[in-house]
PDB file of N, CA, C and O in Angstrom:
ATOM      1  N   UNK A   1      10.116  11.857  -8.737  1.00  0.00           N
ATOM      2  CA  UNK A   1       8.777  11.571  -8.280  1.00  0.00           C
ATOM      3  C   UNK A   1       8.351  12.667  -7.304  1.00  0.00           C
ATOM      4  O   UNK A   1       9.167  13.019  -6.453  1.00  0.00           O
ATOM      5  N   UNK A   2       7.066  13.275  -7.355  1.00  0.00           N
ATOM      6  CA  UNK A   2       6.660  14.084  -6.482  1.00  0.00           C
ATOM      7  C   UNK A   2       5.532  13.241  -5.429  1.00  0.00           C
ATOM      8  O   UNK A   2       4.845  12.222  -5.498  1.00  0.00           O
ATOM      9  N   UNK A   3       5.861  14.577  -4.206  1.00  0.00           N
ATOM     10  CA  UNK A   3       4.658  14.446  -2.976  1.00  0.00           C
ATOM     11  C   UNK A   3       3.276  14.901  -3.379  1.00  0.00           C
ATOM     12  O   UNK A   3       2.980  15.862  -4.089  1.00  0.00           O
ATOM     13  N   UNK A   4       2.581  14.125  -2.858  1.00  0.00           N
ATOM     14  CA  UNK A   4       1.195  14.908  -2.799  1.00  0.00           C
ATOM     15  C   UNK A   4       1.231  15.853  -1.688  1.00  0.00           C
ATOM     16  O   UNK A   4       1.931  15.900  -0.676  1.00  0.00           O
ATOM     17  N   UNK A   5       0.529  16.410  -2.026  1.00  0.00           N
ATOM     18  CA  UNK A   5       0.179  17.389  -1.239  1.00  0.00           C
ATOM     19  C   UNK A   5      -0.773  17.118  -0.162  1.00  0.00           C
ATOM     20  O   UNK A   5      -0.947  15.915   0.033  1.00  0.00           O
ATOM     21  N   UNK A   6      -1.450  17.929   0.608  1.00  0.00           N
ATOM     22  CA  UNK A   6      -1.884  18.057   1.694  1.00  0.00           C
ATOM     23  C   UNK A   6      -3.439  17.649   1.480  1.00  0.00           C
ATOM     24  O   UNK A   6      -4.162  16.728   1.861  1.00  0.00           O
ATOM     25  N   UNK A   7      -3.615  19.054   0.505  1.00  0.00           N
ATOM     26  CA  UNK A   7      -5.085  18.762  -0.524  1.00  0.00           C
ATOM     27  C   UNK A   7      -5.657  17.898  -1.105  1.00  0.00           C
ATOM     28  O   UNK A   7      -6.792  17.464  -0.908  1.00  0.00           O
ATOM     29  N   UNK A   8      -4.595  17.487  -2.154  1.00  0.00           N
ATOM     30  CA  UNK A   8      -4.378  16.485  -3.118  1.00  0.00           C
ATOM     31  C   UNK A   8      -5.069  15.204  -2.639  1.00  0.00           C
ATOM     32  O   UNK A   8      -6.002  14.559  -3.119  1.00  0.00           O
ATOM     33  N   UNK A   9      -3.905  14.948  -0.937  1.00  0.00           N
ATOM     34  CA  UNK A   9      -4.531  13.811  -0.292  1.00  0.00           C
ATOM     35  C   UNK A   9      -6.000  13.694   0.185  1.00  0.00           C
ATOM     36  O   UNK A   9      -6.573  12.609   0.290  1.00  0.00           O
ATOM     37  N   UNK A  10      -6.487  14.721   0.426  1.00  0.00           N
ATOM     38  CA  UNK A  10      -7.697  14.904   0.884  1.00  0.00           C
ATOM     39  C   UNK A  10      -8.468  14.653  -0.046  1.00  0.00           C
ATOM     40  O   UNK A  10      -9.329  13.838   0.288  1.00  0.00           O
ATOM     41  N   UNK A  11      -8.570  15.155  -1.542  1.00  0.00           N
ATOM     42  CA  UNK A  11      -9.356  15.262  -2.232  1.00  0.00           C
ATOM     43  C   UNK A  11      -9.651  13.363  -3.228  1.00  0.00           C
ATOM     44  O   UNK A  11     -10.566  12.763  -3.793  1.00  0.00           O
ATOM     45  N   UNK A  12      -8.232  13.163  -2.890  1.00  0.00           N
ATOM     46  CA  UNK A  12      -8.074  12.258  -3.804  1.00  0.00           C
ATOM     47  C   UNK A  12      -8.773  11.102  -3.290  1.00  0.00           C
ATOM     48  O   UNK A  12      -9.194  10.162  -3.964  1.00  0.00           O
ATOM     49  N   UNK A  13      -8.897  11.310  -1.529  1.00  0.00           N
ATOM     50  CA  UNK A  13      -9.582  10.082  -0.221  1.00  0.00           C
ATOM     51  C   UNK A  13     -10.732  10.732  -0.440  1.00  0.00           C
ATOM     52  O   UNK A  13     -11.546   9.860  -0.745  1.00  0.00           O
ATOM     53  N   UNK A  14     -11.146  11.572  -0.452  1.00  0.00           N
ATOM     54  CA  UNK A  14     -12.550  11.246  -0.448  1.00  0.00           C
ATOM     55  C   UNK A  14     -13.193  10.639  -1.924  1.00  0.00           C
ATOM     56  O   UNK A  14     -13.974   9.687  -1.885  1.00  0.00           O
ATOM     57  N   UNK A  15     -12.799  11.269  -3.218  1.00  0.00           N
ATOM     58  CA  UNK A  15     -12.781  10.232  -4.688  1.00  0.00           C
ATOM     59  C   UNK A  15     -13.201   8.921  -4.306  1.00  0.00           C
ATOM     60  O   UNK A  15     -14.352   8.529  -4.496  1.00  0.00           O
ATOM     61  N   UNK A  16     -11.987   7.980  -3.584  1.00  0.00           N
ATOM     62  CA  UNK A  16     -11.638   6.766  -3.511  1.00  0.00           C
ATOM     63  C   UNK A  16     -12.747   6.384  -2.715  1.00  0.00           C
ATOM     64  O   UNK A  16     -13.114   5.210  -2.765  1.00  0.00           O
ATOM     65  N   UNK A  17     -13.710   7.714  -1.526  1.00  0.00           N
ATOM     66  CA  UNK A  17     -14.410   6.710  -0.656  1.00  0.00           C
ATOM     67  C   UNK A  17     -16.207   6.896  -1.455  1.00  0.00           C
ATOM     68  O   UNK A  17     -17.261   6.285  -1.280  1.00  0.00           O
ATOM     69  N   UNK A  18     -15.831   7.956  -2.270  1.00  0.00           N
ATOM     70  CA  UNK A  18     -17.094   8.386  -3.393  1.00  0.00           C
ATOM     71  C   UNK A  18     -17.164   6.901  -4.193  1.00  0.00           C
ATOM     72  O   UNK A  18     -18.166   6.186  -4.185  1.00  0.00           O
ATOM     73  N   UNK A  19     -15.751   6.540  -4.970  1.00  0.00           N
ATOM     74  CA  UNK A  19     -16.104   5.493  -5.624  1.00  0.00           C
ATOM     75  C   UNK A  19     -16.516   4.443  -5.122  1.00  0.00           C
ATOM     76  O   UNK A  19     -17.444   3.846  -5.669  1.00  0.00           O
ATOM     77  N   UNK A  20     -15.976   3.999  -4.052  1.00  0.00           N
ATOM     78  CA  UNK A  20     -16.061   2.882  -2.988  1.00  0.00           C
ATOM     79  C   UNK A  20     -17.909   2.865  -3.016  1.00  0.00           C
ATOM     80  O   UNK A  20     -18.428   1.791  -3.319  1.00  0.00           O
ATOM     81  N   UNK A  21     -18.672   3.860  -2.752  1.00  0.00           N
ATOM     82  CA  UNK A  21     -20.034   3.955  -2.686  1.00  0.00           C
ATOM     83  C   UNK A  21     -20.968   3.812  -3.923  1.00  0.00           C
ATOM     84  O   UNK A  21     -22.183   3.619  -3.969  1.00  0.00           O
ATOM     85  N   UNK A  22     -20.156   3.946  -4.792  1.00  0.00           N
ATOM     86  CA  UNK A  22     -20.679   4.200  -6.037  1.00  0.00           C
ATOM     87  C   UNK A  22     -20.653   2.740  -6.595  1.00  0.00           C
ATOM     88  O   UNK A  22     -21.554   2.100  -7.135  1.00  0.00           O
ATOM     89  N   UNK A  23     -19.620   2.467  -6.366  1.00  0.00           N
ATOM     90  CA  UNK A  23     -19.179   0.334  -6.492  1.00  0.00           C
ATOM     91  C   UNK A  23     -20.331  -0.133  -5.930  1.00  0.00           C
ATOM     92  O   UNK A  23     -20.971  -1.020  -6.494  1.00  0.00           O
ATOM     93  N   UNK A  24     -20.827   0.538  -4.472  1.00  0.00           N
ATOM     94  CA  UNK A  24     -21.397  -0.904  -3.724  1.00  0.00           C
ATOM     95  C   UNK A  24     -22.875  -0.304  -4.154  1.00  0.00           C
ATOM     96  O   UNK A  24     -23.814  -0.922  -3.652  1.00  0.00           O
ATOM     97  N   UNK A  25     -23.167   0.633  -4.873  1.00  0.00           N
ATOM     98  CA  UNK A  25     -24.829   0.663  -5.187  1.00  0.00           C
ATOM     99  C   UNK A  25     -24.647   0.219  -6.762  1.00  0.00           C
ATOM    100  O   UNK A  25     -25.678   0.206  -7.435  1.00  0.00           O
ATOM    101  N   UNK A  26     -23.705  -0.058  -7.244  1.00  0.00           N
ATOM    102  CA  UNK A  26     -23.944  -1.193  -8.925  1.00  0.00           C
ATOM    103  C   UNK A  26     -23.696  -2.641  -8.442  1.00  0.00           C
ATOM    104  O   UNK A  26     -24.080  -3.628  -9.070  1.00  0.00           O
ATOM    105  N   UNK A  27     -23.071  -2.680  -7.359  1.00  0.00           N
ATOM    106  CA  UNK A  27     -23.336  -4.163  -6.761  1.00  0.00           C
ATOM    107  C   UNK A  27     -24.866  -4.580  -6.512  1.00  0.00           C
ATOM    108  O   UNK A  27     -25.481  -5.604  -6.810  1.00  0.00           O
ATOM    109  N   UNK A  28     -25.292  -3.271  -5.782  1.00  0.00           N
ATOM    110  CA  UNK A  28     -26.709  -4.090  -5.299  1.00  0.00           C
ATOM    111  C   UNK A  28     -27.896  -4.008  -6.637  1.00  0.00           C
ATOM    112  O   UNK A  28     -28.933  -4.616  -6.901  1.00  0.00           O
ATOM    113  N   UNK A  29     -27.237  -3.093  -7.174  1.00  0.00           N
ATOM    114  CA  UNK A  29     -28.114  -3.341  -8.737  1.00  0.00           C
ATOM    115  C   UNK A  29     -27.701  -4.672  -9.538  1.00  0.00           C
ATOM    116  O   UNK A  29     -28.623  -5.345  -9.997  1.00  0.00           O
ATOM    117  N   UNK A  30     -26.965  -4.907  -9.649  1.00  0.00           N
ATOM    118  CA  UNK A  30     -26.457  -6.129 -10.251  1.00  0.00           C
ATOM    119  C   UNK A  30     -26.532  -7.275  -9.488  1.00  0.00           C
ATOM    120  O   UNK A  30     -26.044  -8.284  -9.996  1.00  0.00           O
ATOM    121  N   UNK A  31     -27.198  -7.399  -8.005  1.00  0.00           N
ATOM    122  CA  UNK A  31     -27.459  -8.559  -7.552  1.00  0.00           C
ATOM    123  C   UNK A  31     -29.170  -8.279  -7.617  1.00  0.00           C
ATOM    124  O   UNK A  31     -29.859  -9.289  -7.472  1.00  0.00           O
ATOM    125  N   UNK A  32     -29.671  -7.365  -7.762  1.00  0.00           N
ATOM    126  CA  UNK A  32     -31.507  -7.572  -7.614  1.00  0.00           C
ATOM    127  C   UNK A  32     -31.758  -7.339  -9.112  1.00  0.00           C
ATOM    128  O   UNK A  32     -32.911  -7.767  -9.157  1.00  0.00           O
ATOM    129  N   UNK A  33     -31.535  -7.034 -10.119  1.00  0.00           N
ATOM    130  CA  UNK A  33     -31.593  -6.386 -11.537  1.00  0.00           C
ATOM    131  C   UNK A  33     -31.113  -7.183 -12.601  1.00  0.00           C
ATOM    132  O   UNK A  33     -31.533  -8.208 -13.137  1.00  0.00           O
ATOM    133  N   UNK A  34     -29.952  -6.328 -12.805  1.00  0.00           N
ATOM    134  CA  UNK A  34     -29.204  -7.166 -13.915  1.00  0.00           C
ATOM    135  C   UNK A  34     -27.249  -6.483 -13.819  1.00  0.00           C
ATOM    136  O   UNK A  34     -26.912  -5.311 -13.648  1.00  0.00           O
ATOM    137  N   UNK A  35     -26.412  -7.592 -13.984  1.00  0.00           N
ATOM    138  CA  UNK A  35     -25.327  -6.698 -13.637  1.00  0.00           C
ATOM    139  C   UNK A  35     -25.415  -5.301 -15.008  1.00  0.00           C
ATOM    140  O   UNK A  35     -26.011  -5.201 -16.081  1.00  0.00           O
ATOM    141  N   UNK A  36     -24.545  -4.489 -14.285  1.00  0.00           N
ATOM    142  CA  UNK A  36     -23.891  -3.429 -14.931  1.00  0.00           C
ATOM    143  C   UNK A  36     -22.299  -3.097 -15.149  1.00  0.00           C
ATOM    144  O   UNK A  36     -21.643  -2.383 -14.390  1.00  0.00           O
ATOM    145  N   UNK A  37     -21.850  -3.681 -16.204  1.00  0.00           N
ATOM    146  CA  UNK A  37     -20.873  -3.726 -16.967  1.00  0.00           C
ATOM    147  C   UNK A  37     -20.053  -4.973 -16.320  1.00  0.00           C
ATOM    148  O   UNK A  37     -19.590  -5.798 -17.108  1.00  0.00           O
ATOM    149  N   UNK A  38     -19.887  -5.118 -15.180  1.00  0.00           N
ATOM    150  CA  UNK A  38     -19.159  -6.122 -14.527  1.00  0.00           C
ATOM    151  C   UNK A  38     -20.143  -6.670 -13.155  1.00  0.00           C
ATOM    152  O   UNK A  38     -20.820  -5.918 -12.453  1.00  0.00           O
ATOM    153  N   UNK A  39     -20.024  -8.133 -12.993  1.00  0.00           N
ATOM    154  CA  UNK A  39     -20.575  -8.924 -12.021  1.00  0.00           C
ATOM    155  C   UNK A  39     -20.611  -8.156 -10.514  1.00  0.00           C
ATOM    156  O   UNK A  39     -19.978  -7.164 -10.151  1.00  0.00           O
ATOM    157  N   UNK A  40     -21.678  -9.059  -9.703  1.00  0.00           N
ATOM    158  CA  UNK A  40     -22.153  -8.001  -8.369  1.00  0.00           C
ATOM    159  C   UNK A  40     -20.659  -8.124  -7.797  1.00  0.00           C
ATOM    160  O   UNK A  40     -20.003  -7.092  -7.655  1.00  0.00           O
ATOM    161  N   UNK A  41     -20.221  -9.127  -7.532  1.00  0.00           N
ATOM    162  CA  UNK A  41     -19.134  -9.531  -7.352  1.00  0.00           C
ATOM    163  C   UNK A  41     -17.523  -9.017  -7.080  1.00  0.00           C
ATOM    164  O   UNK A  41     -16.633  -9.210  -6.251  1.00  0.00           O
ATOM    165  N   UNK A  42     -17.768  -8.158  -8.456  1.00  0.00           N
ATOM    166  CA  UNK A  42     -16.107  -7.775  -9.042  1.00  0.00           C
ATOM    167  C   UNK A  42     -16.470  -6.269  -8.595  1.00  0.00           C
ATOM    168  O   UNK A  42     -15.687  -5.464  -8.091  1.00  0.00           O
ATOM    169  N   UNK A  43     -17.817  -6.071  -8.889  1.00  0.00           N
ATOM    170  CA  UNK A  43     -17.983  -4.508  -7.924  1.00  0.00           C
ATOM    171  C   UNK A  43     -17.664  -4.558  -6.878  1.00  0.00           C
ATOM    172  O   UNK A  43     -16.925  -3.599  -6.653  1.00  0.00           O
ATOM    173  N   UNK A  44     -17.813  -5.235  -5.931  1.00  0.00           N
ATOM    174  CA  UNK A  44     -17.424  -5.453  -4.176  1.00  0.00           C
ATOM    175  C   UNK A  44     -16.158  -5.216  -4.236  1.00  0.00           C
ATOM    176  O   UNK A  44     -15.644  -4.335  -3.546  1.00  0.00           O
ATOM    177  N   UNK A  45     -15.479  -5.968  -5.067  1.00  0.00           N
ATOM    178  CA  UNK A  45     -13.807  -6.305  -4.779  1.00  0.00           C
ATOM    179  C   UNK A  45     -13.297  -4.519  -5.316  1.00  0.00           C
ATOM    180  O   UNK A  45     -12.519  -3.731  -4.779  1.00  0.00           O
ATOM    181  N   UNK A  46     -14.090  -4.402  -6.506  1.00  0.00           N
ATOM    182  CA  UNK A  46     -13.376  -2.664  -6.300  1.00  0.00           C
ATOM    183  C   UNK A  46     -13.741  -1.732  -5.302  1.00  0.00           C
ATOM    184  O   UNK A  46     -12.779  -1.004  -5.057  1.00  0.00           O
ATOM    185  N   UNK A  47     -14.720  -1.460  -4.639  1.00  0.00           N
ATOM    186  CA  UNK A  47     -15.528  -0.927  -3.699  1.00  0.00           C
ATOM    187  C   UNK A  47     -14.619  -0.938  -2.534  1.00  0.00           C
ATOM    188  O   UNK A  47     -14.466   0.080  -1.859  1.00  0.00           O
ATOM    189  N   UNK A  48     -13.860  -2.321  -2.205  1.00  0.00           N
ATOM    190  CA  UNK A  48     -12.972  -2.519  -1.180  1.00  0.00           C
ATOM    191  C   UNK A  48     -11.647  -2.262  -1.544  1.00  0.00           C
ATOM    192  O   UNK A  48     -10.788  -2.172  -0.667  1.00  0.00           O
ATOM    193  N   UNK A  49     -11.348  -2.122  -2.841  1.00  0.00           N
ATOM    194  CA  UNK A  49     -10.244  -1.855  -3.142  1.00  0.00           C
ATOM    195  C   UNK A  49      -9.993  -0.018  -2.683  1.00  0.00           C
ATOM    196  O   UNK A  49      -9.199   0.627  -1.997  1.00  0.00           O
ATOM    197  N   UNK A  50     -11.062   0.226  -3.443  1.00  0.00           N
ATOM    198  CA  UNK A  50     -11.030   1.757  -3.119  1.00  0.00           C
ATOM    199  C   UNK A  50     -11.109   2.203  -1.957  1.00  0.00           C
ATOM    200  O   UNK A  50     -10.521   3.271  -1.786  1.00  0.00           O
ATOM    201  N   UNK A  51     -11.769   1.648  -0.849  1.00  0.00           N
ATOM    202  CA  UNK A  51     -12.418   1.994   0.329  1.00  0.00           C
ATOM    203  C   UNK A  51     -10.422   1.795   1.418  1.00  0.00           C
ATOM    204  O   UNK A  51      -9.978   2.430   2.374  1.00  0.00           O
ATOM    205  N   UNK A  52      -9.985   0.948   0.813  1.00  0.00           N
ATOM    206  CA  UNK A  52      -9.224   0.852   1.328  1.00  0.00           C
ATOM    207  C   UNK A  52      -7.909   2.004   0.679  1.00  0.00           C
ATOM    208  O   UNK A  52      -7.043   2.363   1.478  1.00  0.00           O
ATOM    209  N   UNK A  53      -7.864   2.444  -0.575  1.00  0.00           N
ATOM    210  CA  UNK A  53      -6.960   3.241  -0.926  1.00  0.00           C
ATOM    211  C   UNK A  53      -7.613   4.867  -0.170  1.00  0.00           C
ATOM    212  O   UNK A  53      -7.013   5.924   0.027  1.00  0.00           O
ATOM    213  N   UNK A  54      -8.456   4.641  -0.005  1.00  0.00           N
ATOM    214  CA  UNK A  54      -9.221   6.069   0.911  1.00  0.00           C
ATOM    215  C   UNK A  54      -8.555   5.986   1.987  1.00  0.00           C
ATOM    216  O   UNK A  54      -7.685   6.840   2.162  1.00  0.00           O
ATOM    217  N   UNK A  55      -8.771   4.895   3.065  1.00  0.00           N
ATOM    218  CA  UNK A  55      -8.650   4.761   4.162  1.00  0.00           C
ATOM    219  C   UNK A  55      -6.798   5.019   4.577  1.00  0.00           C
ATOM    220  O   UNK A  55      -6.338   5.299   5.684  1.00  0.00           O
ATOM    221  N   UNK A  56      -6.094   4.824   3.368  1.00  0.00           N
ATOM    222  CA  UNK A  56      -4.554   4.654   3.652  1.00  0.00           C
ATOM    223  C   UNK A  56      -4.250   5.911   3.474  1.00  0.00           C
ATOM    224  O   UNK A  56      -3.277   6.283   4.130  1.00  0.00           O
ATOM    225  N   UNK A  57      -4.924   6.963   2.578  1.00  0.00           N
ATOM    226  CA  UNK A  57      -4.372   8.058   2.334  1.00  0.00           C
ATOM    227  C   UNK A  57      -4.915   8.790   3.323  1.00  0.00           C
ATOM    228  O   UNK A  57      -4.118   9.603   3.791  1.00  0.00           O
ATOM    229  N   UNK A  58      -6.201   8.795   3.906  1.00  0.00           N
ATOM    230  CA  UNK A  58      -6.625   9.434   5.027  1.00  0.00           C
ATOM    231  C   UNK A  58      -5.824   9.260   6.613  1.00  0.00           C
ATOM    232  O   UNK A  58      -5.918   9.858   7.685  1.00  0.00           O
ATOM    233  N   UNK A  59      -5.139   8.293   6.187  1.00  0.00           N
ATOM    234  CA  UNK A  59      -4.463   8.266   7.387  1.00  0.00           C
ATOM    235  C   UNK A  59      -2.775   8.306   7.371  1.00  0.00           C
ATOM    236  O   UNK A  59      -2.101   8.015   8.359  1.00  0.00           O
ATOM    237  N   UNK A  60      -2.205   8.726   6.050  1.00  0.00           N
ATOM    238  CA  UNK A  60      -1.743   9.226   5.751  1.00  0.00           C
ATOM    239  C   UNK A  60      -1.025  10.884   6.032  1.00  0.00           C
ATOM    240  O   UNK A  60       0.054  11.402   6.318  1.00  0.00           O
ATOM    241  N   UNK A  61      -2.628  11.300   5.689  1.00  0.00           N
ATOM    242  CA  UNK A  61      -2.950  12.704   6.179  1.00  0.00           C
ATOM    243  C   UNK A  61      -2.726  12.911   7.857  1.00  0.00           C
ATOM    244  O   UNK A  61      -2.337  14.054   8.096  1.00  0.00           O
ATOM    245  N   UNK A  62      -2.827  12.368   8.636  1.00  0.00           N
ATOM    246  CA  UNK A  62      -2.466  12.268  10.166  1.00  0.00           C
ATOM    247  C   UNK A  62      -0.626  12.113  10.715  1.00  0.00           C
ATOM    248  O   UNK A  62       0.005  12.263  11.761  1.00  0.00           O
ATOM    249  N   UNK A  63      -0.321  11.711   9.208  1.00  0.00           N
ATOM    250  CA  UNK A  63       1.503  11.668   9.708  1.00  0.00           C
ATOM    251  C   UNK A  63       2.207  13.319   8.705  1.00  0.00           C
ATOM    252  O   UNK A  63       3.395  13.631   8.786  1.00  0.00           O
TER     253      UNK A  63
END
């Protein structure tokens, strides 16, 4: 198994906090509109999923 790298981590946390944003504006489309592909709902729960795989690798990056 390999390390990430330094970069890697960087690039890969900000992805995770891109998607995280990207989740919570098909949430708010799917609660005023109509959903998009999956409920307002199940967008949140990935949004936080991601927001939180950002947040672990970003701090990650500090050890």
């Amino acid at each position: 198994m390999t390390k990430l790298s330094f970069a890697d981590k960087k690039s890969i946390s900000a992805l995770f906090m891109a998607l995280s944003i990207i989740c919570t504006v098909f949430a708010g489309i799917g609660s005023f509109y109509t959903d998009v592909v999956l409920a307002s709902t199940q967008w949140i729960l990935l949004a936080v999923l991601f927001a939180v795989w950002g947040l672990y690798l970003k701090l990650e990056l500090k050890t």
